[in-house]
C-alpha positions as a Markdown table, in Angstrom:
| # | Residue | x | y | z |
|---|---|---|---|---|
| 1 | Unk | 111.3 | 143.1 | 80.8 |
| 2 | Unk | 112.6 | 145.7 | 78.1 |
| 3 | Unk | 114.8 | 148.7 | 79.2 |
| 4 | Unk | 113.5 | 151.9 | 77.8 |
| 5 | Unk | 116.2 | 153.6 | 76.9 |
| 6 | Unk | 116.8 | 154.6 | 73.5 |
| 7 | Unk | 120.9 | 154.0 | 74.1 |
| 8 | Unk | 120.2 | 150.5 | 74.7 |
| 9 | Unk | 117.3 | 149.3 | 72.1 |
| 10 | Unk | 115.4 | 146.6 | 73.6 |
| 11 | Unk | 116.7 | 146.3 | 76.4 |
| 12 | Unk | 119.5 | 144.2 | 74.8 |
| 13 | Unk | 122.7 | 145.3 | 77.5 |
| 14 | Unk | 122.5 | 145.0 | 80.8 |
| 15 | Unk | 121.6 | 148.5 | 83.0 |
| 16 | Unk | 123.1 | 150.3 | 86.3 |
| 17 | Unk | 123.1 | 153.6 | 87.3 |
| 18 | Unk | 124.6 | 156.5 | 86.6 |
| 19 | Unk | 126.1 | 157.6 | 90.4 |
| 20 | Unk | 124.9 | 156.7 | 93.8 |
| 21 | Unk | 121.0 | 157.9 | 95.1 |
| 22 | Unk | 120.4 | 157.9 | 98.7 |
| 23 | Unk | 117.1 | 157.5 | 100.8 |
| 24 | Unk | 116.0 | 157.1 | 104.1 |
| 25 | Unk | 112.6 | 156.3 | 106.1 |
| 26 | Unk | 111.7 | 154.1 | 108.7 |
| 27 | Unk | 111.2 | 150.5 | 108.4 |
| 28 | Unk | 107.8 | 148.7 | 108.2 |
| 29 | Unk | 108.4 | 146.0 | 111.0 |
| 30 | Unk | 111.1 | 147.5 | 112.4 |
| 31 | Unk | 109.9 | 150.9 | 113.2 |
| 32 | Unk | 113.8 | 152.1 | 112.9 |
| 33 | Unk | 114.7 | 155.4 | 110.5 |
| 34 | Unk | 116.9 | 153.6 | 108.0 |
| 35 | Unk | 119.5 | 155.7 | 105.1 |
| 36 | Unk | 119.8 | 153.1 | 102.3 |
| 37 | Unk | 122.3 | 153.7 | 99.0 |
| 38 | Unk | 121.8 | 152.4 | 95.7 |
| 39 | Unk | 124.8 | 152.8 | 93.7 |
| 40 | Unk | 125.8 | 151.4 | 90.7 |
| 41 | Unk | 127.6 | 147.9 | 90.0 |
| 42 | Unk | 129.9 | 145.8 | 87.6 |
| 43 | Unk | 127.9 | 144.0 | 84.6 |
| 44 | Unk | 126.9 | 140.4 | 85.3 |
| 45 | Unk | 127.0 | 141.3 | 89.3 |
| 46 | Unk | 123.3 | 142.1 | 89.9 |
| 47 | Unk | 121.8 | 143.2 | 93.0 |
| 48 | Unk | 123.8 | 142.7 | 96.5 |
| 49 | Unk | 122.9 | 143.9 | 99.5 |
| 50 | Unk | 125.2 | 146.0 | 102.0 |
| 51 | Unk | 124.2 | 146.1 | 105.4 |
| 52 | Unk | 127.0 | 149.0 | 106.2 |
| 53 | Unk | 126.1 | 148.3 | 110.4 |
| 54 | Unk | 128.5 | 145.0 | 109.8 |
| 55 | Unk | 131.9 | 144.3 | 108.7 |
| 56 | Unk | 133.7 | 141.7 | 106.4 |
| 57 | Unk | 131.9 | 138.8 | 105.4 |
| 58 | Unk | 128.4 | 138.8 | 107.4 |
| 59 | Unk | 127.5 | 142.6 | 105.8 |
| 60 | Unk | 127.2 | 141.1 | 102.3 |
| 61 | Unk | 123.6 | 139.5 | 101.2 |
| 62 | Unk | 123.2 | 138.6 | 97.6 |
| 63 | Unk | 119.6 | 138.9 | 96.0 |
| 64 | Unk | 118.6 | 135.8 | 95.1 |
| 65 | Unk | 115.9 | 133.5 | 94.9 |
| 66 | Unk | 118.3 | 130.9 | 97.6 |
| 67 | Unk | 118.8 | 133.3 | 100.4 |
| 68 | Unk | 115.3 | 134.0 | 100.9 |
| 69 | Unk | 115.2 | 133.1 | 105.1 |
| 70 | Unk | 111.6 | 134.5 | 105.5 |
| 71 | Unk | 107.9 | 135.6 | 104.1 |
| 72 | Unk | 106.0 | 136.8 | 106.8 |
| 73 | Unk | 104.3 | 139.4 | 105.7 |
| 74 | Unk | 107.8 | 140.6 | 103.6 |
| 75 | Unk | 110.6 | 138.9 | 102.2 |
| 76 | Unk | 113.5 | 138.6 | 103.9 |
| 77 | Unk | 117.2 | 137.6 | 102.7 |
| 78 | Unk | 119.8 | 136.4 | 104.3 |
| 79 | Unk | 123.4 | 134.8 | 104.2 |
| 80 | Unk | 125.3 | 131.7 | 106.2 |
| 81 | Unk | 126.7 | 134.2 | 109.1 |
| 82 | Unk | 122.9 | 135.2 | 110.1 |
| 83 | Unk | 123.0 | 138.6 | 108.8 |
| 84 | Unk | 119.4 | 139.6 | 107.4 |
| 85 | Unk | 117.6 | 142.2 | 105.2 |
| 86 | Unk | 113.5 | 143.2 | 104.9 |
| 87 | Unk | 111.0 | 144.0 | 103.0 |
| 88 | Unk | 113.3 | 144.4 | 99.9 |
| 89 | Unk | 109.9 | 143.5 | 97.3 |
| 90 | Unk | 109.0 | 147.3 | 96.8 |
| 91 | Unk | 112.6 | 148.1 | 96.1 |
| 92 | Unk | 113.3 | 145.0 | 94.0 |
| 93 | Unk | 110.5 | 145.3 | 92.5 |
| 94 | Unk | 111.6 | 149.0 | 91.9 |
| 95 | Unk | 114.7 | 147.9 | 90.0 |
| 96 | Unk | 113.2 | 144.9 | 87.9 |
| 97 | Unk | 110.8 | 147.4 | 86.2 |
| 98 | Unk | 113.2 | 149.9 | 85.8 |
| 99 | Unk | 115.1 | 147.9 | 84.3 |
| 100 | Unk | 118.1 | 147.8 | 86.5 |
| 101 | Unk | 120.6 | 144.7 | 86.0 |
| 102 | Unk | 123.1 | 145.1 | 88.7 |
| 103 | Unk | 123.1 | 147.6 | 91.8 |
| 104 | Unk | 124.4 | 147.7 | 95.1 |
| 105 | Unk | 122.3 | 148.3 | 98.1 |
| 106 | Unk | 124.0 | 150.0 | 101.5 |
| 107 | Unk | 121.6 | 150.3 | 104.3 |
| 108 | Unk | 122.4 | 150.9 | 107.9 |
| 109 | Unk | 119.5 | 149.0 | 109.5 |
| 110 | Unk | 117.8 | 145.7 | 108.7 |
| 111 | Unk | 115.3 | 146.7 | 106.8 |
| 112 | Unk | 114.3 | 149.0 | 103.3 |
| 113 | Unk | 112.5 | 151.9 | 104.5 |
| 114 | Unk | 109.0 | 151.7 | 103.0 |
| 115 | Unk | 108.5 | 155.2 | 102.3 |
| 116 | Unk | 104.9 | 155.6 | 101.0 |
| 117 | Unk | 104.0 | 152.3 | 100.6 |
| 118 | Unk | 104.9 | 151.7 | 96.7 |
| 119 | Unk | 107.8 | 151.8 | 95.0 |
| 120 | Unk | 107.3 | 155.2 | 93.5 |
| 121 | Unk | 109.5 | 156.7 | 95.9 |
| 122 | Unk | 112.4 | 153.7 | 94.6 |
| 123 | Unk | 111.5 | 154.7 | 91.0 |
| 124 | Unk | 112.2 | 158.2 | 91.7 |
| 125 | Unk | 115.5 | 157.6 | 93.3 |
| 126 | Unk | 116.3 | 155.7 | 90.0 |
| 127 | Unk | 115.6 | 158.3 | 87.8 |
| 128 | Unk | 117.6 | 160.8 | 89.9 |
| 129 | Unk | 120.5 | 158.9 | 89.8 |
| 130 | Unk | 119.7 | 157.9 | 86.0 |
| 131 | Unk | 121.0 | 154.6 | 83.9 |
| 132 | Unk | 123.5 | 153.2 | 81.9 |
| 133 | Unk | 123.8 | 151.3 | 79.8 |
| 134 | Unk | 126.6 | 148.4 | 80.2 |
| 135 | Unk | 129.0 | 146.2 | 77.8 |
| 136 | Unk | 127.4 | 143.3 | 78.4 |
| 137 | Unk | 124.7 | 141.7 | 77.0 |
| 138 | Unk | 121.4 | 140.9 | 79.4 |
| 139 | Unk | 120.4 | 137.5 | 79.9 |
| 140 | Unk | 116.8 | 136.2 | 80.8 |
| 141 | Unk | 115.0 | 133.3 | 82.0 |
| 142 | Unk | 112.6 | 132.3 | 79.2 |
| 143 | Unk | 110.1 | 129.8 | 80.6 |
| 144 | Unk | 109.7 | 126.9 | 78.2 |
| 145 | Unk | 106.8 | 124.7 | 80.4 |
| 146 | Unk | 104.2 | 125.8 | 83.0 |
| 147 | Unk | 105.4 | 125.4 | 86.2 |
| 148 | Unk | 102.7 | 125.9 | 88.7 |
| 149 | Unk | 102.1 | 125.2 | 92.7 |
| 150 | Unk | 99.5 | 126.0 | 95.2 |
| 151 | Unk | 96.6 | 124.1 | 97.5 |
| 152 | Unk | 93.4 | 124.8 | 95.9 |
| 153 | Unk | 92.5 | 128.5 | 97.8 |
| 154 | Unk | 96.4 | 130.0 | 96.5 |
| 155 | Unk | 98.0 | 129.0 | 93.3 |
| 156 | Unk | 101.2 | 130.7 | 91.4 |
| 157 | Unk | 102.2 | 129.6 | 87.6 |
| 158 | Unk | 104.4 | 130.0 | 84.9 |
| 159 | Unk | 103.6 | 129.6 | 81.6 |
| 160 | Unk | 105.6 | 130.3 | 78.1 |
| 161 | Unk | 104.9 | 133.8 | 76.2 |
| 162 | Unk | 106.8 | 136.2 | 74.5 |
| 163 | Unk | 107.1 | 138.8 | 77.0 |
| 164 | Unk | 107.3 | 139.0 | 80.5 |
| 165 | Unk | 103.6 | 139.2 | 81.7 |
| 166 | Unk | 101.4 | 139.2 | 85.2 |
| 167 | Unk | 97.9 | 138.6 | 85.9 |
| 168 | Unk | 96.7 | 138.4 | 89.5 |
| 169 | Unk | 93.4 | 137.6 | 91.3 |
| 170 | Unk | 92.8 | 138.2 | 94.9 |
| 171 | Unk | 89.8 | 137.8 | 96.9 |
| 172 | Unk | 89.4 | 139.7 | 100.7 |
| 173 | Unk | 85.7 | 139.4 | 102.8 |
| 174 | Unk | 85.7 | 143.4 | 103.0 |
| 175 | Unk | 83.4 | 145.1 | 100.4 |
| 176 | Unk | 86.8 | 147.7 | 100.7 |
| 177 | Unk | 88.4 | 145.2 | 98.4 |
| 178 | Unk | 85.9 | 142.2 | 97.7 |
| 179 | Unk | 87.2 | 140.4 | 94.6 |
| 180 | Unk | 89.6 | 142.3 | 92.1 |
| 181 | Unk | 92.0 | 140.8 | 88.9 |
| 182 | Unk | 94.6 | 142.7 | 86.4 |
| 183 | Unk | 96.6 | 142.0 | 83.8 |
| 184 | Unk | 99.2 | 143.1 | 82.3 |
| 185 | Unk | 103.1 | 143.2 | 80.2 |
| 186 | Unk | 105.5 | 144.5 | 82.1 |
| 187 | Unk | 108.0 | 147.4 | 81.0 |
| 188 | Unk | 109.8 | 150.4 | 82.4 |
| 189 | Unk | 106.1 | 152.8 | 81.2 |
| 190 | Unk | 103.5 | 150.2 | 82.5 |
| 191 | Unk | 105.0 | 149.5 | 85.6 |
| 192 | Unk | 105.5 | 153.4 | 86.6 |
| 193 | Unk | 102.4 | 154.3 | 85.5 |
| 194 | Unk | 99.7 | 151.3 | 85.9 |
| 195 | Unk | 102.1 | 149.6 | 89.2 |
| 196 | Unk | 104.9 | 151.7 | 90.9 |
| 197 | Unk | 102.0 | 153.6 | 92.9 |
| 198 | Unk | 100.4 | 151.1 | 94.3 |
| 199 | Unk | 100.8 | 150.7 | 98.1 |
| 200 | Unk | 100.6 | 148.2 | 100.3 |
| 201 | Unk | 98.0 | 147.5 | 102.8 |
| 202 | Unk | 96.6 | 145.7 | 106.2 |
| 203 | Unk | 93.6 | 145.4 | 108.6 |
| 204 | Unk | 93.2 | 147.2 | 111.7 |
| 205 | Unk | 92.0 | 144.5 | 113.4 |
| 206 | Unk | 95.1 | 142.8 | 112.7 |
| 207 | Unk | 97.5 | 145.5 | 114.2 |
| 208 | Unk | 97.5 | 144.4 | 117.3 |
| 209 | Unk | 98.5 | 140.9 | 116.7 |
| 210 | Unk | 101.1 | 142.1 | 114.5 |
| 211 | Unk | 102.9 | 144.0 | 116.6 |
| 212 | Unk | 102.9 | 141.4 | 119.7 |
| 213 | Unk | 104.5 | 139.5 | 116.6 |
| 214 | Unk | 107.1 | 142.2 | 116.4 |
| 215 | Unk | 106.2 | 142.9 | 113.1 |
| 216 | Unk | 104.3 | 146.6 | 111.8 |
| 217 | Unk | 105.7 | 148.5 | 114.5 |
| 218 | Unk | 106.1 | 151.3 | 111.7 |
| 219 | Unk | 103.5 | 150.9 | 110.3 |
| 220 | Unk | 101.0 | 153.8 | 109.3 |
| 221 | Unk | 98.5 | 155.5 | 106.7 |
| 222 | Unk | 101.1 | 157.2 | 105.8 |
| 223 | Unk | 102.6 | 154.2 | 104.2 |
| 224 | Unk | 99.9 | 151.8 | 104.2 |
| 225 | Unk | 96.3 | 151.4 | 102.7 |
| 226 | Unk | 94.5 | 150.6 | 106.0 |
| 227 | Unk | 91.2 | 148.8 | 106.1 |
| 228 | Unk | 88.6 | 149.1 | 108.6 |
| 229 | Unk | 85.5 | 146.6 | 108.5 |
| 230 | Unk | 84.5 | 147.8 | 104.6 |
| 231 | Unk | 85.7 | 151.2 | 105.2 |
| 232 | Unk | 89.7 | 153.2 | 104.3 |
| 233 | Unk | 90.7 | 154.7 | 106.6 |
| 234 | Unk | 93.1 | 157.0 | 104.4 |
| 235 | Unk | 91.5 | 160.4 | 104.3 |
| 236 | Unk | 93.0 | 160.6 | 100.6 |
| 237 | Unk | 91.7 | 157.3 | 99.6 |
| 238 | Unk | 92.7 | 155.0 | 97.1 |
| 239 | Unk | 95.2 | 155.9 | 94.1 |
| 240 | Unk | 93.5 | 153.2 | 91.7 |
| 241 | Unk | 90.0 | 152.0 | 92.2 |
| 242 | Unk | 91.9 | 148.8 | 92.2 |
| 243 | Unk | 95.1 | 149.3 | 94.3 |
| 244 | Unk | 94.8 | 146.2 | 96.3 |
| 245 | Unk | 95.3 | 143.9 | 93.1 |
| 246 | Unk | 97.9 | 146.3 | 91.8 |
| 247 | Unk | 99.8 | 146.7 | 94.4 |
| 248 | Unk | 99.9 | 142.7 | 94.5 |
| 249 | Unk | 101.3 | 142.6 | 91.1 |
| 250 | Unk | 104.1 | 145.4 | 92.6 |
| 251 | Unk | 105.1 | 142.3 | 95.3 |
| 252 | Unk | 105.2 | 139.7 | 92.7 |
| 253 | Unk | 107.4 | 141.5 | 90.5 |
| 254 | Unk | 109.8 | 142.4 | 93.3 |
| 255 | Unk | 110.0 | 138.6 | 94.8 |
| 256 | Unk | 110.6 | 137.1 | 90.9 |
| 257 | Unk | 113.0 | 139.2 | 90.3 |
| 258 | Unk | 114.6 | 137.4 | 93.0 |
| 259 | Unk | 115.5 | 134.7 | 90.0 |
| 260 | Unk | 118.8 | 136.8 | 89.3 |
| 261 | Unk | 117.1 | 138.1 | 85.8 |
| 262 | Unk | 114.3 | 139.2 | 84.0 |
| 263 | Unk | 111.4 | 136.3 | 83.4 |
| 264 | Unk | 110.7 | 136.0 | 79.7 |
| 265 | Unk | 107.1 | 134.3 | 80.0 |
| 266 | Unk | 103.5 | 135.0 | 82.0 |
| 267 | Unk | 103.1 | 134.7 | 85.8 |
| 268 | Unk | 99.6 | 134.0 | 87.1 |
| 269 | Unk | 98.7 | 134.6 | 91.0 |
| 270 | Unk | 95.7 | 134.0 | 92.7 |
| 271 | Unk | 95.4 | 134.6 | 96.8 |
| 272 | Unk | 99.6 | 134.4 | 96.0 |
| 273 | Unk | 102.2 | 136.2 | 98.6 |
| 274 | Unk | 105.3 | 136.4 | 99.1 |
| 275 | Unk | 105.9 | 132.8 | 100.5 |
| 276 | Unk | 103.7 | 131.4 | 97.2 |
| 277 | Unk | 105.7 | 133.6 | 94.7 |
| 278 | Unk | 109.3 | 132.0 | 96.3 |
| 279 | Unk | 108.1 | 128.8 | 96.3 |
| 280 | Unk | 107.4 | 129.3 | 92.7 |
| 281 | Unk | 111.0 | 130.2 | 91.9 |
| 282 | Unk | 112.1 | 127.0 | 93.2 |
| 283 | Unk | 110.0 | 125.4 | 92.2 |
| 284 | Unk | 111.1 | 126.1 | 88.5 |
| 285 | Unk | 114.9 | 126.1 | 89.2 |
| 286 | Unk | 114.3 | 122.5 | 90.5 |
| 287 | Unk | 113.0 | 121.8 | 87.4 |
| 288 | Unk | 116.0 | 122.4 | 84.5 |
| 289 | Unk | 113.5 | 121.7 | 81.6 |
| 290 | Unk | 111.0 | 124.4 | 82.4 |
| 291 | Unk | 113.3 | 127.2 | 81.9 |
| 292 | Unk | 116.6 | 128.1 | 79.9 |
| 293 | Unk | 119.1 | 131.6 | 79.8 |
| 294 | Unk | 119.1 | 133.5 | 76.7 |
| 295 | Unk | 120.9 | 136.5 | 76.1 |
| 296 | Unk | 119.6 | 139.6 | 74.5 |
| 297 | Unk | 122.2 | 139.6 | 71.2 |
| 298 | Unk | 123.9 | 137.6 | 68.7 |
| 299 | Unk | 127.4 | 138.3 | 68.9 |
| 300 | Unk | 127.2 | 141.1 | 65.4 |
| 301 | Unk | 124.7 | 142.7 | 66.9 |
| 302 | Unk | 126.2 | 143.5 | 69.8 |
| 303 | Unk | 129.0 | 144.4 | 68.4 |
| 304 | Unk | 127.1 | 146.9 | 66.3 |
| 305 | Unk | 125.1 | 148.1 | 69.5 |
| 306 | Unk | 128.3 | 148.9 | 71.2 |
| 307 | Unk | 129.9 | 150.9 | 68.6 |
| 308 | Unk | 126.8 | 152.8 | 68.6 |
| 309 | Unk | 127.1 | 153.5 | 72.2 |
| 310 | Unk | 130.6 | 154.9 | 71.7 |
| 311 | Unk | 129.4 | 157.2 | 69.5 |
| 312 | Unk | 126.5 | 158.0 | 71.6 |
C-alpha cells in the first residue's frame, strides 16, 4: 500500500497524523453514542486502542491480528484483562488505505461508531487532521507463497505480486445483490474513490434475530444498506451499482491490516468475512516461509529522503 504523499515518495517512511481528529456516533451493536480520538503516535508503534472508560492496564488494546476475541458480524479485539473493542474494520480499514502507520485510538465506549456505514466518514477525519511523514522507514509483509483456507462454499488466499492487491466474489439469493466480483490495487486514490464509500449492509428478516443476539441494536438506513426480499430499502439507493462487493473489499482491508503492516501481495475472497479473513492472517503467520518483512529503503536512500524532508 503506497502513501500518496509527495513528502514521502512511495510511501517509503512510515505515516501519522498531524494533530488529534475527534468523532462521535453511535455504535452498530451497541446502540451507545460513542466520541472516539485518533491522534497521532511514535514510529514503529502502530495502531493501539484506548478505551478512555478504563484505567491502567485493561484500557490499552493493541491492533493486531492475535488479539482478535470475536467475528460475529464485526471484529472485535481484546487484551488478557477482558477489556474489548468493536467493529474497528471500517476504521482500520480507514487507516490502512490512507496510509496511516501508527495512531492511537481513544474511545469512551466499546465500540467505533459506524457513522454512515463506510469509512468515508474515517477518511475525512484523516484528512482533517492531515499526515506526516516519520523518520522511520515502513516495513511490509511481502507474501512469498500462497497461503489459502476455506471449506469449499468460503475460501481466502494469498498469493505473491508486486503490489498489494484484492479481488472479491460474493454470492447472496436476493436479485438486490445476486452474484457480484471486483478487483483491484490498493492505494490512498483507489480506495477513497472506488472503496471508502461503500457501506455495509444486512437483511430485514434478520433484524430480529440479531438484536435477541444483542447485536444491531443501532443499526439503521442511515448507516446500513438494508435489503428487503429483492428490494433496498434506502430511499437514496445504492452509491455503486456494486456496493455489496465493494464494501466487502472495505472489511477485508480493515481485518488484514490487522497483520501490524501493509501486505505486499494479492488477496482473493470469495463468500469471505471477517472470521475467514482472520483465519487467513494466522494462518500465514503460522507459516514463517510464506511471508518475510522488508522495509521501504536502503539505508542511502533514506538518508537522502530524510534530508529532503528537512528541507521540506
Amino acid at each position: 500500500m503506497v502513501a500518496n504523499n509527495r513528502s514521502n515518495a512511495d510511501g517509503m517512511f512510515q505515516q501519522t497524523l498531524k494533530k488529534s481528529v475527534t468523532i462521535a456516533g453511535v455504535g452498530l451493536h451497541s446502540g451507545v453514542i460513542v466520541t472516539l480520538t485518533i491522534s497521532p503516535a511514535d514510529a514503529n508503534s502502530g495502531i493501539t486502542f484506548l478505551r478512555t472508560d478504563l484505567r491502567g492496564a485493561a484500557a490499552v488494546i493493541p491492533a493486531r491480528w492475535d488479539t482478535v476475541v470475536d467475528t460475529r458480524l464485526c471484529t472485535v479485539i481484546g487484551n488478557e484483562h477482558g477489556s474489548t473493542v468493536g467493529t474497528i474494520e471500517h476504521l482500520m480499514s480507514a487507516l490502512a488505505g490512507c496510509g496511516i502507520d501508527n495512531a492511537i485510538v481513544s474511545l469512551d465506549g466499546i465500540e467505533v461508531p459506524i457513522m454512515d456505514g463506510s469509512a468515508a466518514p474515517f477518511v475525512a477525519a484523516i484528512e482533517q487532521a492531515g499526515i506526516a511523514v516519520q523518520k522511520s522507514p515502513r516495513r511490509f509483509i511481502r507474501i512469498l507463497k500462497p497461503v489459502a483456507i476455506g471449506d469449499g462454499v468460503k475460501s481466502a488466499s494469498f498469493t505473491p505480486d508486486d503490489a498489494t492487491s484484492y479481488s472479491f466474489e460474493i454470492d447472496f439469493d436476493s436479485a438486490a445483490i445476486s452474484r457480484q466480483a471486483r478487483a483491484l490495487e490498493i492505494d490512498p486514490d483507489s480506495f477513497k474513490d472506488e472503496i471508502s464509500r461503500a457501506r455495509t449492509f444486512g437483511f430485514l428478516h434478520e433484524v430480529e434475530g440479531l438484536r435477541k443476539m444483542g447485536l444491531a441494536r443501532g443499526g439503521s438506513l442511515d448507516n446500513a444498506v438494508v435489503i428487503s426480499g429483492d428490494t433496498v430499502m434506502n430511499t437514496e439507493g445504492l452509491r455503486f451499482k456494486d456496493e455489496f462487493v465493494r464494501h466487502k473489499i472495505l472489511d477485508a482491508v480493515g481485518d488484514l491490516y490487522l497483520a501490524g503492516a501493509p501486505i505486499v501481495g494479492h488477496f482473493h475472497g470469495v463468500r469471505s468475512g471477517h472470521a475467514l479473513n482472520n483465519q487467513l492472517l494466522r494462518a500465514l503467520f503460522a507459516d514463517r516461509s510464506a511471508w518475510r518483512y522488508e522495509t521501504a529503503v536502503s539505508l542511502p536512500m533514506a538518508r537522502r529522503m530524510l534530508e529532503q524532508l528537512a528541507v521540506a
